[in-house]
C-alpha positions as CSV (number, residue, x, y, z in Angstrom):
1,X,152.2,-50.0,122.5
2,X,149.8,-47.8,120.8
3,X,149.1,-45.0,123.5
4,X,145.5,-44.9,122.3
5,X,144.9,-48.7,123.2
6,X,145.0,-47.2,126.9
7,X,142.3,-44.8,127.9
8,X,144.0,-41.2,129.1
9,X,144.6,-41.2,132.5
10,X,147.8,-41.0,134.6
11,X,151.2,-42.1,133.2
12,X,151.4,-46.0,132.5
13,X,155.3,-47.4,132.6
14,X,155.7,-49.5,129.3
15,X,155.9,-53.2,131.3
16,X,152.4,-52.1,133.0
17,X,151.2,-51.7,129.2
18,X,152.5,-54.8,128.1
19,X,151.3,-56.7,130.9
20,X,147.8,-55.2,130.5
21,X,148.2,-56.3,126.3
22,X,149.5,-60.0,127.1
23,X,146.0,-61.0,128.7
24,X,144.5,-63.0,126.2
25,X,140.7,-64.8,125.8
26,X,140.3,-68.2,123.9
27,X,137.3,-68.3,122.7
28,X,136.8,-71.6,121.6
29,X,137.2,-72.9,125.3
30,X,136.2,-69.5,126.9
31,X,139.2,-70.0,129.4
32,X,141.5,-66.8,129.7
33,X,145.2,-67.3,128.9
34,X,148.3,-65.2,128.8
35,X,152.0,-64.5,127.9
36,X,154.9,-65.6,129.5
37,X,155.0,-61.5,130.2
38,X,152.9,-60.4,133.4
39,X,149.6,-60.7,131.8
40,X,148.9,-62.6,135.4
41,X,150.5,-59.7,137.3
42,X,147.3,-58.2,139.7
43,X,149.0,-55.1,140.4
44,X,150.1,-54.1,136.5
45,X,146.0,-54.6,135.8
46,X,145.3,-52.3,139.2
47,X,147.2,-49.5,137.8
48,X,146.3,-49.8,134.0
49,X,142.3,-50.0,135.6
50,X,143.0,-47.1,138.3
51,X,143.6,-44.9,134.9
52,X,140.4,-45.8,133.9
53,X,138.6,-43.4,136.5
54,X,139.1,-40.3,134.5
55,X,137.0,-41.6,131.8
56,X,133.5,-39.8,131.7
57,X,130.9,-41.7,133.8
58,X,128.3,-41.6,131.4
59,X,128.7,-42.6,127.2
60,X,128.7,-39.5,125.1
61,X,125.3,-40.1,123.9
62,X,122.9,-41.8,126.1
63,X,119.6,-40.4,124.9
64,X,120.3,-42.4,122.2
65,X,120.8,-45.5,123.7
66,X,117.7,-44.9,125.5
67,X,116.1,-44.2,121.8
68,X,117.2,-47.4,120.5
69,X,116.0,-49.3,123.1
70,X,112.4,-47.7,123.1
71,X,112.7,-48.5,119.7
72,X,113.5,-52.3,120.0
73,X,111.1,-52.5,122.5
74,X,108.1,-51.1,120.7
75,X,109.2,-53.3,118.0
76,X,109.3,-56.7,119.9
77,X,105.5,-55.6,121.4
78,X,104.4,-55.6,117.5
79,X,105.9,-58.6,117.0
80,X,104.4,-60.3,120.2
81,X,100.9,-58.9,118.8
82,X,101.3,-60.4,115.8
83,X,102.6,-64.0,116.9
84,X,99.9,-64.4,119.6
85,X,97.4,-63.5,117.1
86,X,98.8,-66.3,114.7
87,X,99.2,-68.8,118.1
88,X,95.2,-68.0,118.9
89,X,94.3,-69.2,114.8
90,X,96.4,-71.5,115.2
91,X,95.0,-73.1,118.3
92,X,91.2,-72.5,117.2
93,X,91.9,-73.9,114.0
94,X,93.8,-77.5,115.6
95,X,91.6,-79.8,117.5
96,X,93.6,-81.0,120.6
97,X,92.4,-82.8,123.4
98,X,92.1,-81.0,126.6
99,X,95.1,-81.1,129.7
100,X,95.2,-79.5,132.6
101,X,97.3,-77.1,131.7
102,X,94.1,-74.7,131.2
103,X,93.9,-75.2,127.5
104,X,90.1,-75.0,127.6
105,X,88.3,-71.2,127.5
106,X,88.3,-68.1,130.0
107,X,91.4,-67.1,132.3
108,X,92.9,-70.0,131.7
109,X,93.1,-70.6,128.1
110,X,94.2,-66.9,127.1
111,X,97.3,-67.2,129.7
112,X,98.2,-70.7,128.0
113,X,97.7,-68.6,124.2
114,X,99.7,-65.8,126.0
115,X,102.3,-68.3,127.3
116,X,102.5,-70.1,123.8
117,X,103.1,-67.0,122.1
118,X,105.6,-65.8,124.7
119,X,107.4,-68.9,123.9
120,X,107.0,-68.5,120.0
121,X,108.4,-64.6,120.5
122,X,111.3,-65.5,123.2
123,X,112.5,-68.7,120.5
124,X,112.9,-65.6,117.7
125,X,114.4,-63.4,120.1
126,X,116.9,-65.9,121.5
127,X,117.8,-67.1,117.7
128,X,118.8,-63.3,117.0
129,X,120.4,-63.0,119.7
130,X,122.5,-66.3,119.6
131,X,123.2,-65.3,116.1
132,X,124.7,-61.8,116.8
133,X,126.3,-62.3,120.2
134,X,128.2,-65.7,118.4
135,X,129.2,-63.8,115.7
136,X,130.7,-60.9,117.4
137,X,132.3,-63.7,119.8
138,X,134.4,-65.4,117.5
139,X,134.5,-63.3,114.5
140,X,134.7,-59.4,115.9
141,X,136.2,-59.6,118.7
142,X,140.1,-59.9,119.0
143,X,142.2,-62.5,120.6
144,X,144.3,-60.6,122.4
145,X,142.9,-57.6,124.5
146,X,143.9,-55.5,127.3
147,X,141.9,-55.0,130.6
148,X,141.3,-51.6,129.7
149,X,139.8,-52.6,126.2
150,X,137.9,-55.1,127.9
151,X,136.2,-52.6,130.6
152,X,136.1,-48.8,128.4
153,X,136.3,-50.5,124.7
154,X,134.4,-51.5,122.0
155,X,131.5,-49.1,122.1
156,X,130.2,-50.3,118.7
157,X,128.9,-53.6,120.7
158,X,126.4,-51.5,122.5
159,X,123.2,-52.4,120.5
160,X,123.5,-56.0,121.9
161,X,123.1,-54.4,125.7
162,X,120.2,-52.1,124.2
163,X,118.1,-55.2,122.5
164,X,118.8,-57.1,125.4
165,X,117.7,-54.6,128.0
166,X,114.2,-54.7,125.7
167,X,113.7,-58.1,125.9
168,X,113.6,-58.2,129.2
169,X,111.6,-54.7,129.8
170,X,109.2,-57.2,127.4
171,X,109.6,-60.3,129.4
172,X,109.4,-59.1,133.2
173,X,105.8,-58.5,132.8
174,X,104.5,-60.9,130.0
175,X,106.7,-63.6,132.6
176,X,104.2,-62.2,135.4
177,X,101.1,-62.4,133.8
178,X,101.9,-65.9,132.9
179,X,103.2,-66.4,136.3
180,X,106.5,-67.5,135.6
181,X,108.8,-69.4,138.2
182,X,110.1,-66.4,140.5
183,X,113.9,-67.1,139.3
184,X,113.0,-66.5,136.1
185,X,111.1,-62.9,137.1
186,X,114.8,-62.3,139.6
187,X,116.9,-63.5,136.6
188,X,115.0,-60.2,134.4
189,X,115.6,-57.8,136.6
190,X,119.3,-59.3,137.1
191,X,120.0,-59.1,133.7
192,X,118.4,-55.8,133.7
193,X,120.5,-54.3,135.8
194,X,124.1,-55.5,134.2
195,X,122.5,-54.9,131.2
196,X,122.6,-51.3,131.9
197,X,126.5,-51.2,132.9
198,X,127.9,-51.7,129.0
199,X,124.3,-49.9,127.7
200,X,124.9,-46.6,129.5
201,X,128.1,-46.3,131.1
202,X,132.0,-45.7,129.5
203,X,133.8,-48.4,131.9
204,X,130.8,-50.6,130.5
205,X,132.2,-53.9,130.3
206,X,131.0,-54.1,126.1
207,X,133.7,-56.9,125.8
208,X,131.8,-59.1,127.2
209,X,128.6,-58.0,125.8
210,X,128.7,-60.9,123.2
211,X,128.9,-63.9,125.2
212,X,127.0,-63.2,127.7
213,X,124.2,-61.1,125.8
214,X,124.4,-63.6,122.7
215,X,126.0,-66.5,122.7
216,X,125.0,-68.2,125.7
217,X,121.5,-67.6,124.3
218,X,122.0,-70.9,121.9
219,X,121.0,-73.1,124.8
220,X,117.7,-70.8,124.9
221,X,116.2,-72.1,121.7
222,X,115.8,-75.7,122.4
223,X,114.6,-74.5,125.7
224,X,112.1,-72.8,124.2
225,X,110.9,-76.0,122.1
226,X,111.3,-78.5,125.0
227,X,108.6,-76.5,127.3
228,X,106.4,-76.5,124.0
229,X,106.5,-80.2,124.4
230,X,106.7,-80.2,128.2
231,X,103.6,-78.2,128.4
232,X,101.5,-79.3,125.0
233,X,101.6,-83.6,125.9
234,X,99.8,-84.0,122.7
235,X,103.0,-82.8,121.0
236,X,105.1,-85.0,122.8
237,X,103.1,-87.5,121.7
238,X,102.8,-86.7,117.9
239,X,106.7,-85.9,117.7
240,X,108.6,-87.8,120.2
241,X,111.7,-87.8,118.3
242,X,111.6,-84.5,118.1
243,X,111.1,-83.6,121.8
244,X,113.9,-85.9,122.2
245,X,116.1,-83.7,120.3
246,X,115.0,-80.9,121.6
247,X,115.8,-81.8,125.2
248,X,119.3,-83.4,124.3
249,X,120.3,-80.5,122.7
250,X,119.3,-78.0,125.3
251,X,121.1,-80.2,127.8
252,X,124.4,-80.3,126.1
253,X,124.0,-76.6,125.2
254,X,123.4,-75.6,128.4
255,X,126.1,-77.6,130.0
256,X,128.5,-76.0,127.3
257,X,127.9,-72.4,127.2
258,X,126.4,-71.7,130.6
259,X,128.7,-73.5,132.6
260,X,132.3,-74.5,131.1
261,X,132.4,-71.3,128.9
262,X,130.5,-69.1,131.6
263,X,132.9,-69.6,134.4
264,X,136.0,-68.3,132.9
265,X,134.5,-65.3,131.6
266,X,132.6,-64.5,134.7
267,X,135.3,-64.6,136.8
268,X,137.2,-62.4,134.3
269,X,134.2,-60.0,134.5
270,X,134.3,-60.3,138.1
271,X,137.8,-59.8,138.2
272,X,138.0,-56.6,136.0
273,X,134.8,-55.0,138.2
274,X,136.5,-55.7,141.9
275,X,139.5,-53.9,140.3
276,X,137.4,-51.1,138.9
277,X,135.6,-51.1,142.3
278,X,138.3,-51.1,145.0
279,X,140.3,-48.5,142.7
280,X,137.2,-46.2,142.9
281,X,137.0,-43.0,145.2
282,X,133.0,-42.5,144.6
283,X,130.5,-44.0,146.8
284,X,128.2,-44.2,143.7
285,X,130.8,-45.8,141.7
286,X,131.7,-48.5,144.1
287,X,127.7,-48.6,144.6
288,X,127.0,-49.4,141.1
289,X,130.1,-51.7,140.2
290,X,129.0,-53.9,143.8
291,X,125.1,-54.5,142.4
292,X,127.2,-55.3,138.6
293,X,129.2,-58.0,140.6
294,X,126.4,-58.9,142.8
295,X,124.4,-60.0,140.2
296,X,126.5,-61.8,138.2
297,X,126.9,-63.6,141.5
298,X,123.2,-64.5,141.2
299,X,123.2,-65.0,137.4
300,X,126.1,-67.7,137.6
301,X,124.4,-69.5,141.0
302,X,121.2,-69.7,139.3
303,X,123.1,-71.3,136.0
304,X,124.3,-73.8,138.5
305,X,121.2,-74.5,139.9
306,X,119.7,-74.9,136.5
307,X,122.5,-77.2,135.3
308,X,122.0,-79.7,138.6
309,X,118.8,-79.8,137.8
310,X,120.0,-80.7,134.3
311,X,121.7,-83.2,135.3
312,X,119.6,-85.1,137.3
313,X,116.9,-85.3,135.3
314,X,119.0,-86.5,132.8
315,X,120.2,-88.9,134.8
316,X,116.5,-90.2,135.7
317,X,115.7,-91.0,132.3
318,X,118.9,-92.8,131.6
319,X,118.5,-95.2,134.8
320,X,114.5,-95.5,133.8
321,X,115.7,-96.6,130.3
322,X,117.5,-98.7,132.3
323,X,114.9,-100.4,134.1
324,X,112.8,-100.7,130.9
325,X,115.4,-102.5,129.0
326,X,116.4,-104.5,132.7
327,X,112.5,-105.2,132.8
328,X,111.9,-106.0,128.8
């Protein structure tokens, strides 16, 4: 066992280290395996995590982190600029009919240009994202890791907490001003707030920065596209296959990533932080950990409240294809 695998702290008997190494994450299911060792031994991972504690609280630099994410948000507000001033030629220049979705002029039509080029800015966002956070999943990040790799580890992943703590710095209040659904306002502030744990702190959680900062962000681009249709009915109209497409794939994304690879690794998270939590001797500590755990709580209820509502309305427009076909 390489003694700088496990971060300094009290003395760690060799079978503790081993069981703490044996714990291993496979990504292509998301489900968390192990060794025929004691990988699944609770009290080896409470001692190897009670070492963790002498760690310091904060990461050696975070005026720079705080930097870098002034920096990526500053540069997603340009980037908003400039896409809704390309949405608003856009729309002047295309002749659409008029919904009720306030497409016409005053208040109305600059919140739907605002929400158009939200969407156009949030589909770029989520693509980079996605890209980075599937990357570092499968490619980066190791197959076999201990739990104190897992919570104090892989600072280098930091930039995804940091662009993701941004985005939603940028979202909260474009997603008010265009009166998004409240979950969606809760679910910024949510990630905001475990977004902070791996931006700013040493027993950050970074391992986990990639999946749940990243990849689950693939379901977020067809997303993106089928609201574009949901909300613009002349596009449905023009492009039905392609809405079509767009809301298959965002279903079957979001079934895969947000669900069936969400639950393992949230209840490894979970895990991990209850450890870190009930091994902690500072009110502050146990404070900070609880609101981590608490909203991942939140995060994975509203996933399955997104994904019933998923499903049913998936299963509506398979039994009204039904009746169409019954009825034809």
């Amino acid at each position: 066992i390489d003694p700088k695998r496990i971060v300094d702290g009290p003395p760690v008997s060799a079978f503790e280290a081993l069981g703490a190494e044996a714990e291993v994450k496979m990504h292509t299911t998301g489900e968390i395996g192990s060794s025929s060792s004691s990988s699944g031994d609770a009290s080896s991972d409470l001692d190897v995590v009670s070492t963790l504690h002498g760690n310091p609280i904060f990461l050696p630099d975070p005026i720079s982190t705080a930097q870098s994410i002034l920096s990526y948000l500053a540069a997603l507000a340009v980037l908003h600029l400039v896409l809704h001033v390309a949405v608003a030629g856009v729309g002047k220049n295309k002749k659409r009919p008029k919904t009720s979705g306030g497409g016409g002029g005053g208040a109305g039509g600059a919140r739907t240009q605002l929400q158009n080029s939200y969407k156009v800015t949030s589909l770029v966002m989520n693509g980079l994202l996605a890209g980075l956070g599937t990357y570092h999943f499968y490619f980066t990040l190791p197959n076999t890791t201990a739990a104190s790799e897992r919570i104090a580890g892989y600072e280098e992943l930091g930039m995804l907490s940091a662009i993701i703590i941004a985005y939603n710095l940028w979202a909260l209040p474009v997603g008010l001003a265009i009166k998004e659904p409240s979950e969606m306002i809760f679910h910024h502030v949510a990630v905001l707030l475990v977004a902070s744990l791996p931006a700013f702190f040493t027993n950050g959680f970074r391992y986990f920065t990639p999946f749940f900062f990243g990849l689950i962000e693939i379901s977020s681009v067809p997303l993106v596209m089928m609201n574009a249709f949901r909300e613009n009915p002349h596009l449905d109209r023009e492009y039905p296959i392609t809405s079509l497409i767009a809301g298959g794939s965002f279903a079957v994304s979001f079934i895969v990533t947000r669900v069936i690879m969400w639950m393992p690794q949230s209840y490894d998270f979970c895990r991990l932080a209850f450890l870190l939590c009930y091994t902690s001797e500072s009110f502050g500590g146990r404070a900070i950990l609880g609101a981590g755990i608490l909203a991942n709580f939140f995060l994975t209820a509203l996933q399955l409240f997104w994904a019933r509502k998923i499903i049913n309305g998936v299963m509506d427009v398979l039994l009204l294809s039904k009746k169409v076909k019954e009825t034809s």
